[in-house]
N, C-alpha and C positions, 0 to 999 in steps of 0.2 A: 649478418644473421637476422638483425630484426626485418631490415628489409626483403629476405626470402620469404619470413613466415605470414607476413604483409600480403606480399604477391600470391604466395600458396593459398592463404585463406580468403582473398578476393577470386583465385580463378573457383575453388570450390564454392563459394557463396553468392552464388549471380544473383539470387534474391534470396531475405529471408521471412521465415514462417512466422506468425501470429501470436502472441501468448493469448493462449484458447478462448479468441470469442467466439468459436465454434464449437461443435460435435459433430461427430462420424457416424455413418452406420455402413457395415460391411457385413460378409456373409457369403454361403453357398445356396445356390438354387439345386438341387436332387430332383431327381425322378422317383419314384414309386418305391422301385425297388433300393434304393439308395445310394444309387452311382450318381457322380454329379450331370448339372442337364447344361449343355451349352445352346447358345442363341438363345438364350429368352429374353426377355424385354422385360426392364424393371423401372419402376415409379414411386417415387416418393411425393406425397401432397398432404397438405395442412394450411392450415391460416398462416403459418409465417411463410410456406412457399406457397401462391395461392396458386400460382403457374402450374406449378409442378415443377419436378425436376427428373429425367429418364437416360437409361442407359445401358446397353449390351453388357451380359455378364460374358465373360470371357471362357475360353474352351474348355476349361475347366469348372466352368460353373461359376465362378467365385466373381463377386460385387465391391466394390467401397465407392458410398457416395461420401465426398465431403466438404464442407462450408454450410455443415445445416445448421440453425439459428436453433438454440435448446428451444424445445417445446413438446408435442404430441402428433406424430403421424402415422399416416396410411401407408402401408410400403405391400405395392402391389407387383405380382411376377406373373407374366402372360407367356404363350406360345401357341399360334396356330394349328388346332388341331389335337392340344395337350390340354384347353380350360385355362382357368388363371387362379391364383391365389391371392390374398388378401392378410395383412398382420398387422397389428397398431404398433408401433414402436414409442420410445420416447427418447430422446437426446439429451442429451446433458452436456453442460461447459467441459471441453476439454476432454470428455470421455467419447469412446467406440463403441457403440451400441453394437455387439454380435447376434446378427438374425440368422438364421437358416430355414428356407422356404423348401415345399416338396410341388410339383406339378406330376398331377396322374391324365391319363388319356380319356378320363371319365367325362370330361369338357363340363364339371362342374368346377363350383367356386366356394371355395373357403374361408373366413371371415374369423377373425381370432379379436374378439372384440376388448379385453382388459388390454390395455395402455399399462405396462408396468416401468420402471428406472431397472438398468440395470444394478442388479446389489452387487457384481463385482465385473471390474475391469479385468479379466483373465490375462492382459497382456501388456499391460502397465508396471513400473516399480515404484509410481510416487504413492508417497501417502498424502492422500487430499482428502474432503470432502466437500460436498456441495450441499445446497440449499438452496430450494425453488421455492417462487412466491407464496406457494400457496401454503407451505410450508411457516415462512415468514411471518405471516398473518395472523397464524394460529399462538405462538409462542412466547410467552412470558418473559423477554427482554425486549430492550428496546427493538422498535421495527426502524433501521439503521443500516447503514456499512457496518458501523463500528460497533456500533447492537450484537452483531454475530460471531465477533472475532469470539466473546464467552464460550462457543459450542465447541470450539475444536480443543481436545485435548492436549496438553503442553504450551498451551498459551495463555499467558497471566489477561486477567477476565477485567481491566482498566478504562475496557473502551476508547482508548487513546494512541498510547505509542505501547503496543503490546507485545512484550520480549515473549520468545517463541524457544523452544526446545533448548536452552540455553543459550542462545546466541540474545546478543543486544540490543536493545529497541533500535538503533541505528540501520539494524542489517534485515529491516523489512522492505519490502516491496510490494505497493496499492495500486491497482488498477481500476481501471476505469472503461469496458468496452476494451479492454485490452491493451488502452493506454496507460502510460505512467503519470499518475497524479499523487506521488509520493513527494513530501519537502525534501529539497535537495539537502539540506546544511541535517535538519531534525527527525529527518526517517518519519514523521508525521503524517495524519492524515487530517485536510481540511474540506473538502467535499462529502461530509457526512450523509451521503446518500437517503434520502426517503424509503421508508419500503414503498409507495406505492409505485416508485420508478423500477424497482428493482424485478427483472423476471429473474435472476439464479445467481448464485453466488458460489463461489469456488475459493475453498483454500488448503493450499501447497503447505505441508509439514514437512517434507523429507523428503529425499531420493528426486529433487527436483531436476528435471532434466535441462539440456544447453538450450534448448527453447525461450524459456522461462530466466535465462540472466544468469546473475551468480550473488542472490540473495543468502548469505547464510543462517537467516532465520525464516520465514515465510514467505509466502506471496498471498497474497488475494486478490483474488481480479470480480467484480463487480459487472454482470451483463445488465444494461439499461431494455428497458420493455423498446417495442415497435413497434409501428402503427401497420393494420392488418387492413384487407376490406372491410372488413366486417367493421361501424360506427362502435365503439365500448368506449366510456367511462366509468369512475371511481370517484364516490366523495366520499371524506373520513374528517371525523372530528372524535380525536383523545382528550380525554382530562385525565389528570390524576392528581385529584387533591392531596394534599400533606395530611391530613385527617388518614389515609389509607396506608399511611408508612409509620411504623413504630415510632414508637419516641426514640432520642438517641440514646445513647448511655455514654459513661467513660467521663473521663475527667479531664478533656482537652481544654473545658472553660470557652466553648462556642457553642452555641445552639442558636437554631434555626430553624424554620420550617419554609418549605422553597412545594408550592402549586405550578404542577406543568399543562401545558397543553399544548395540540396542536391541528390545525386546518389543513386539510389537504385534497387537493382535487389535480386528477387526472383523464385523459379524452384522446384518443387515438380512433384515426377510422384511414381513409384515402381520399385523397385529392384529382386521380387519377385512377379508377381500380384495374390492378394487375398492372400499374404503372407507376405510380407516386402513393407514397404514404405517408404518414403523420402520428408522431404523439407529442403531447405537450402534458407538461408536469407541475403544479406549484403547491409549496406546502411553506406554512407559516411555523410555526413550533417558537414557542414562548417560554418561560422559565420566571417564576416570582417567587423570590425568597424576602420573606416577613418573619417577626416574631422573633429579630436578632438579638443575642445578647453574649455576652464575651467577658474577659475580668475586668473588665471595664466599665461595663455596661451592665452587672449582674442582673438588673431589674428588665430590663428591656431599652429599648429609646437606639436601637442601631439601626441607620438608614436601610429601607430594602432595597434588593437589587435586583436588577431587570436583565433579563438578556434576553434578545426579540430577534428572530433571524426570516430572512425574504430568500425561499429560493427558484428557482425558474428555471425549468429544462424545456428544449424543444429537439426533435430528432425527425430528422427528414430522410426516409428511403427511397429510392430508384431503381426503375430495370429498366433503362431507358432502349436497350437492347436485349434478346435473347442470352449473350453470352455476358455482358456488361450490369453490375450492380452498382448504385454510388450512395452513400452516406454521409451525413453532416449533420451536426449534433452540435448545440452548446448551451452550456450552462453556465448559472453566478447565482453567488448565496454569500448573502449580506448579513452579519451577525452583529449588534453593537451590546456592549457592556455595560453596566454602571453599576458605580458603589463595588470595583471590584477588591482585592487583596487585604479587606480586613479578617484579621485572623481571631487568634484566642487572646491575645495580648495590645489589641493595637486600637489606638483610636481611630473614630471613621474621618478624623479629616487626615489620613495618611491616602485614603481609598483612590481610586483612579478612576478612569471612563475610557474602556477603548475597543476598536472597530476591527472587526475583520472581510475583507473584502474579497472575493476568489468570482474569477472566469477561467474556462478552458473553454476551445473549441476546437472541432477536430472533424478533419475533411477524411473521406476513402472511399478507394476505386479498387474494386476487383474484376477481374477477366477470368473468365469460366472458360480455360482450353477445354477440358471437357467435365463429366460429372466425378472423373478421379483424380483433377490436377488444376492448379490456379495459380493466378500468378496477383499480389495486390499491394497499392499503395497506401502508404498510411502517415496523414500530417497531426498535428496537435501541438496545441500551446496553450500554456498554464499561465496565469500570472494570480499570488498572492500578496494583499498589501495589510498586513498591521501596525496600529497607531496603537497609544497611550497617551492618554493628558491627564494629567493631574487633579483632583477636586479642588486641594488649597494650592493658589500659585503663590511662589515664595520668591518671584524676582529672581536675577543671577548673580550670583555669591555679593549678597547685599554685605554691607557692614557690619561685621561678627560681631553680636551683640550675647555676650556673656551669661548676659541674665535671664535671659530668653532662649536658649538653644531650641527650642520648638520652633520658632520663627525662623532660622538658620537652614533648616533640613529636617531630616526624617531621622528625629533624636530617638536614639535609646535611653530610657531614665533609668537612673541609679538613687540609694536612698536618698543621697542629699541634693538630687537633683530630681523632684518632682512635679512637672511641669507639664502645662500641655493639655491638663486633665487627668494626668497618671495616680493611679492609688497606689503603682507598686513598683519596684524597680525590675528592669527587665522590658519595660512595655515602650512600644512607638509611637511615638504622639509627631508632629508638625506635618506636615506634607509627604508626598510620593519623593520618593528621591530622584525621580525624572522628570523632569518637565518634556521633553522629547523624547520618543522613544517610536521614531517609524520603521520599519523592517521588513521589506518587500523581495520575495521572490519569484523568479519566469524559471519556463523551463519550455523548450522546446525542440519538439524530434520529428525525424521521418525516416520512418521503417519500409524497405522492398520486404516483400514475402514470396514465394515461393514453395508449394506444396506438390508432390507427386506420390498418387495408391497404383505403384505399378509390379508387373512381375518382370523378374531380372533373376538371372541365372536361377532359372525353377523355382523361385521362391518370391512369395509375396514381399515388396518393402514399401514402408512409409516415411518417403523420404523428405524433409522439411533442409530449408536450408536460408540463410538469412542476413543482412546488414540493417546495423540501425547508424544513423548519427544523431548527437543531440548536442542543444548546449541549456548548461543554467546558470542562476547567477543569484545574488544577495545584493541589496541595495539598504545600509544600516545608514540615519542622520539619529544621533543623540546626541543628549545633554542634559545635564542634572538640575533638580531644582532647588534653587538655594545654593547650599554647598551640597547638595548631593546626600550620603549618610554620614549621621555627627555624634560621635564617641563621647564620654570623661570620664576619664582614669583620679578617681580622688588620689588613689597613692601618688601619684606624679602629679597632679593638678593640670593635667594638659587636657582638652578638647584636641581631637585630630576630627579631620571631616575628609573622606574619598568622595570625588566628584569627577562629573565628564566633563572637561573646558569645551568653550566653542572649537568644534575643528570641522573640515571638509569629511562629505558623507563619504563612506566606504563603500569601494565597488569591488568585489569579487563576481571572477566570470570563471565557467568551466566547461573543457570540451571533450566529450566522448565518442569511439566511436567502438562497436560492438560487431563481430563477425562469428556467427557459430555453421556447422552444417550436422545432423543429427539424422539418423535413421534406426529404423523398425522393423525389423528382418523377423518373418513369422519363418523358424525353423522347420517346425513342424506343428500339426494337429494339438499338442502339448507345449510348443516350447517356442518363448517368444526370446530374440533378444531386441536390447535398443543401445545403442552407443552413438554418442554427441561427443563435438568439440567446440568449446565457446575460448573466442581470443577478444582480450578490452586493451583498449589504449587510453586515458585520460591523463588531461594537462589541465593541471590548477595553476591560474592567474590570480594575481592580488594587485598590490599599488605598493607604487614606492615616489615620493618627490621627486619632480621634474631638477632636472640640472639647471635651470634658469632659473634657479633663487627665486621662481615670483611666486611660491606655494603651491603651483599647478601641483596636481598627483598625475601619475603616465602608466599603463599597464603594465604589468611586467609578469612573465612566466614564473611558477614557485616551483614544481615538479610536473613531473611528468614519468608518468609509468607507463611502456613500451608494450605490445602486442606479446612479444620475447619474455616479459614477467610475467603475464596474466595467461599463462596457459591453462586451463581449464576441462580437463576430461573428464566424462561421464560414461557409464558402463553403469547394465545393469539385464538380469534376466528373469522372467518369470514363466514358472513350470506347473503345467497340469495336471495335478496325480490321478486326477477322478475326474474324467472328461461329464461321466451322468451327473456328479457333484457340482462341478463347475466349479473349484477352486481352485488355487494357486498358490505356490511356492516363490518366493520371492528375494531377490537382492541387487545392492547396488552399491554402486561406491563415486563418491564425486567430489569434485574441490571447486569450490567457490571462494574466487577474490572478492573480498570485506571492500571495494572500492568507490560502492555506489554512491555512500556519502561524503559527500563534496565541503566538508566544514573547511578545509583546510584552507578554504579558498580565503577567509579571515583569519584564524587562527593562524597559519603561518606568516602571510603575509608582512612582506616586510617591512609597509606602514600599514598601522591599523588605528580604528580609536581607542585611545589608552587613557587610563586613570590616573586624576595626580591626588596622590595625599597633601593633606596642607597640617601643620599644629598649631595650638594656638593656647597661649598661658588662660592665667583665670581671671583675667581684665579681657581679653580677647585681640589680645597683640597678637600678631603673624609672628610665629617663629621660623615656620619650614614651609615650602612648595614645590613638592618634588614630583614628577611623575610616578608610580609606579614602575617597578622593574618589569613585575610579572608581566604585565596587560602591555608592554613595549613591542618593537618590532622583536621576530622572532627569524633564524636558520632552518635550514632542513638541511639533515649532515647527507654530502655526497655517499652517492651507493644504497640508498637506500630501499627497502625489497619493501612491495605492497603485504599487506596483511591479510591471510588465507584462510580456507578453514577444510580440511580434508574429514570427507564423513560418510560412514558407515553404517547401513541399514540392512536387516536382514529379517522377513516378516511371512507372515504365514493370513489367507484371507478365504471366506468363505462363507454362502450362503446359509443361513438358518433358517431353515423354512421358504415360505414364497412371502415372508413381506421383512424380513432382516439378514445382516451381514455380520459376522464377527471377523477383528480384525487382529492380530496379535504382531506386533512389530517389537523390534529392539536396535535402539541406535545410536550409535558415539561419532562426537565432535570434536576434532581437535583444529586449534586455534592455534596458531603459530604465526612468525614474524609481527609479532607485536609493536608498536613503534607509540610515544606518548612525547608530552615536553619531560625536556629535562633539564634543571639547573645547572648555572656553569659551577659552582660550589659543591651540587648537589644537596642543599642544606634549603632550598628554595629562591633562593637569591639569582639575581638574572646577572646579565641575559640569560635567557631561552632558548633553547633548540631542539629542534624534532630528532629523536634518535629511535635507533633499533633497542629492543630492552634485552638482552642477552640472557638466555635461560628462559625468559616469560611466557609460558602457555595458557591455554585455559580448555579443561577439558568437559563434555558434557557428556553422560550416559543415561540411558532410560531404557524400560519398556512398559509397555502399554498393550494392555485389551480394551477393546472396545468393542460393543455392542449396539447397532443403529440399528433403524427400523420402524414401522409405523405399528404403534401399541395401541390398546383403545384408551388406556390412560395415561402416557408416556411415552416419549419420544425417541431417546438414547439414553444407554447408559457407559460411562468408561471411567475405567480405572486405571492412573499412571503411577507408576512407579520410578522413580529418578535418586 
């Protein structure tokens, strides 16, 4: 069985589609009286296609150009003997811009000079929106990737790992140019984008099609600007002192005042014009928090702390041919810390110092068969590395000195043990409990694509179709400082201290591969559908000790989930009630596998690095040195079913006016085949094993209006209800 649905979905996926670093525009060409007009000759031109790009409408009138780069175009329709016409359009990530042109026999020329967005996609069922630069610029959050995650509704406004319409922070998906720069193990984003790199942004809420994976919370995918003929730069320099932000309030027992800024300059023009282009990106952005103080410190006297980040993009375009595009792009952004994790309680020599390090770089080749079909390659690879080191080293499990538990590790104080500098009991005083602590991840993929806007059995389709492969992986070295974290229990008079012994670093590797085929079938004048099928395969590896007794660790397979689990269907239709309105009726239904994140690849593994508790009387004799049960190797019980999420949206959208869109959706998530550790006692006592949770769901419902649009004092307004 698995191996049919294998072959099935390799003959139907000879390449697959893109998640949308493009936009579309399509449409009829009419004559006068408003019968469609065939043979005319149509032109798209702008600064991102500076060539142009031209093509026969077909006998019915009807156009789709696609692979246009979001921006602001010309889109001109000629005919000997008929004049020609003229319309500015705009594009946008991932959306169909709908134009309809008229040619009269007048052999005059018509010019429709406002550039406007479309405010609704009449033939779509996602719920997305987008956000171009110019946009960006203007608005009171951070100018970021992660800056903008705040503006979409149903999404907690963290700026970090941001859980989305009830689904997990785990079950997002970041893009990058339409790659994956999401952490494998953390659902994370560490390529915090510049705005000034940023020409539009796109994020997916619902009814995400087989396209786009099987994220059960979000997608955002992130378009990088591109260098044009035309010579442009950008320099920007923010401040925002701590003088401009309220005091704090609350009684957490921290305060701070943290002065931001940041440098940034941007330059794009050609190296080649109409052949080679260029942009290059670098933006500093700094972060100074002074003026610490904590229960500890009530008066002030807390070291400040710095974070100081280098980033550097450069992106190289080509039409080295008429039909032929090529692309290459890479980035790194260097971030270091200091004086980090002191909190409301803690002294600052517990604090740490540490660095985050991130490159990707990512090659692509597109082939232009013609202006309504393409075919393209797409490589990339990610690597992030972070460290920690400690501010006070504490040596490795020196000689447990009783009297000094501060010196031991990262003491908690209790009344009769106040040490360290501690005034109260509860507070951390001696060092990081890590002296090591590196943790590096890669990720690497290459996507065929395959797009075709062709007519088939009388009807228009937009047919997408696709294979990804990838692999990633984790690379963990720890070890504790001192003894790691160190307890006393007065009732018992015991110190215990958990610590990470010297062991060999941990390698988790993981391999996916991804086959969907997806299409767009325009019904009619009113009525679109779109149905996709997305099938994933992934196999998590871990380590286990080699059989040679000499310590080596050897790869070993943990799971693996089959094409045959992860079937994945998408359906969904949207209907036009008021063709002069332009709005639509809408719904969808889809199931996405929870499998993108790759933790398992440590977590189960059946050696991992594990923690040993140690005790120790009130002289500081060794009683006990045991591993930990919990943090030990772990099972995964045979049979086990990946974890899903089947979801339901059903939405109503339409233009207000000519500068906004109101949107009203309503949508439930259900979560099923839940699977977590679970004790062999059940009491929490190990070993461990991955199991199915029988009965366990988790359900999300909401709905939501929302009101977008350009105001002259206001931007959006929405309101969710959940």
């Amino acid at each position: 069985m698995r191996s049919f649905v294998l072959a099935a979905a390799l003959c139907c996926a000879v390449l697959p589609a893109f998640a949308g670093e493009f936009g579309s525009v399509s449409g009829t060409v009419y004559a006068s009286d408003g019968t469609p007009f065939s043979g005319a000759f149509l032109t798209i031109s702008g600064n991102s296609i500076p060539a142009g790009r031209s093509m026969e409408v077909d006998s019915k009138g009807r156009f789709s150009l696609l692979r246009i780069v979001p921006g602001e175009y010309t889109l001109a329709a000629e005919l000997p003997g008929f004049g020609s016409t003229k319309r500015s359009v705009v594009v946008s990530i991932d959306r169909d811009t709908q134009v309809d042109l008229t040619l009269t026999s007048t052999l005059t020329e018509s010019i429709v000079v406002a550039a406007r967005e479309p405010l609704v996609d009449a033939k779509s069922t996602e719920i997305s929106s987008n956000f171009k630069s110019d946009f960006i610029e203007e608005i009171p959050v951070a100018r970021t990737y992660k800056g903008l995650f705040e503006l979409a509704p149903g999404v907690g406004a963290n700026n970090r790992r941001a859980p989305n319409a009830g689904a997990s922070r785990l079950d997002n998906t970041f893009l990058l140019d339409g790659v994956n720069v999401t952490n494998p193990h953390y659902g994370d984003i560490v390529p915090n984008v510049s705005g000034l790199d940023i020409a539009e942004v796109n994020i997916k809420r619902g009814a995400i099609s087989a396209e786009f994976g099987r994220s059960g919370g979000m997608v955002v995918n992130a378009i990088t600007k591109s260098g044009t003929n035309e010579l442009a730069g950008t320099a920007r320099y923010d401040h925002q002192p701590s003088a401009f932000v309220s005091d704090p309030t609350g009684s957490s027992g921290l305060l701070e005042r943290t002065d931001r800024s940041e440098a940034g300059v941007s330059l794009g023009g050609a190296f080649v014009r109409d052949r080679l282009w260029f942009f290059g990106v670098a933006s500093f952005p700094t972060a100074t928090t002074t003026d610490r103080s904590n229960n500890l410190f009530p008066e002030g006297g807390l070291p400040d702390a710095e974070v100081d980040t280098d980033e550097y993009g450069l992106k190289l375009t080509a039409a080295p041919a008429g039909r032929h595009f090529l692309a290459l792009s890479a980035r790194s952004r260097t971030t270091s810390y200091s004086n980090q994790s002191i909190g409301a309680s803690a002294h600052p020599s517990i604090a740490s110092d540490d660095a985050t390090d991130y490159v990707i770089a990512t090659l692509g080749w597109t082939w232009m068969f013609s202006a309504d079909s393409f075919a393209e390659l797409k490589i990339n690879s990610n690597r992030e590395e972070n460290s920690t080191r400690p501010v006070t080293r504490l040596g490795y499990r020196p000689a447990f000195d009783a009297s000094h538990p501060e010196l031991m590790g990262q003491f908690t104080t209790t009344q009769d043990r106040l040490v360290g500098g501690a005034t109260a009991a509860g507070q951390l005083v001696g060092g990081n409990a890590l002296a090591v602590n590196n943790q590096d991840f890669m990720r690497d993929e290459l996507k065929l694509a395959f797009q075709a806007s062709k007519e088939w059995m009388g009807m228009p389709h937009d047919f997408r179709t696709g294979i990804t492969y990838g692999t990633d992986g984790e690379d963990l070295e720890r070890r504790s400082n001192g003894w790691g974290t160190v307890t006393w229990n007065p009732s018992s008079a015991l110190f215990t201290a958990s610590y990470v012994s010297e062991q060999p670093p941990h390698r988790g590797r993981g391999e996916s591969w991804g086959v969907f085929v997806q299409d767009q079938v325009t019904l009619s004048a009113r009525a679109t559908l779109t149905a996709g099928l997305l099938l994933n395969r992934d196999t998590y590896y871990g380590e286990r000790y080699s059989s040679c007794a000499c310590g080596r660790k050897e790869e070993v397979e943990i799971l693996t989930f089959n094409f045959d689990q992860q079937i994945q269907p998408r359906i969904g239709i949207a209907f036009v009630p008021a063709p002069s309105v332009a709005d639509k009726f809408y719904a969808n239904y889809g199931r996405y596998m929870n499998t993108e994140n790759k933790s398992l690849e440590r977590a189960a593994s059946p050696t991992r690095i594990f923690t040993t508790r140690a005790t120790f009387d009130a002289t500081g004799a060794l009683l006990s040195d045991v591993p930990s049960s919990s943090t030990q190797s772990k099972t995964v019980d045979h049979g086990l079913d990946p974890q899903y999420t089947d979801e339901y949206v059903i939405g109503y959208s339409r233009p207000v006016g000519a500068r906004a869109s109101l949107d009203i959706w309503a949508i439930r998530r259900d979560v099923d085949d839940i699977f977590d550790d679970v004790s062999a006692d059940g009491l929490g006592n190990g070993p461990f094993h991955v199991a199915q949770l029988p009965g366990a769901y988790r359900r999300y419902e909401a709905v939501t209006v929302e009101l977008n649009g350009r105001f002259d004092h206001w931007r959006a307004l929405a309101l969710t209800a959940s």
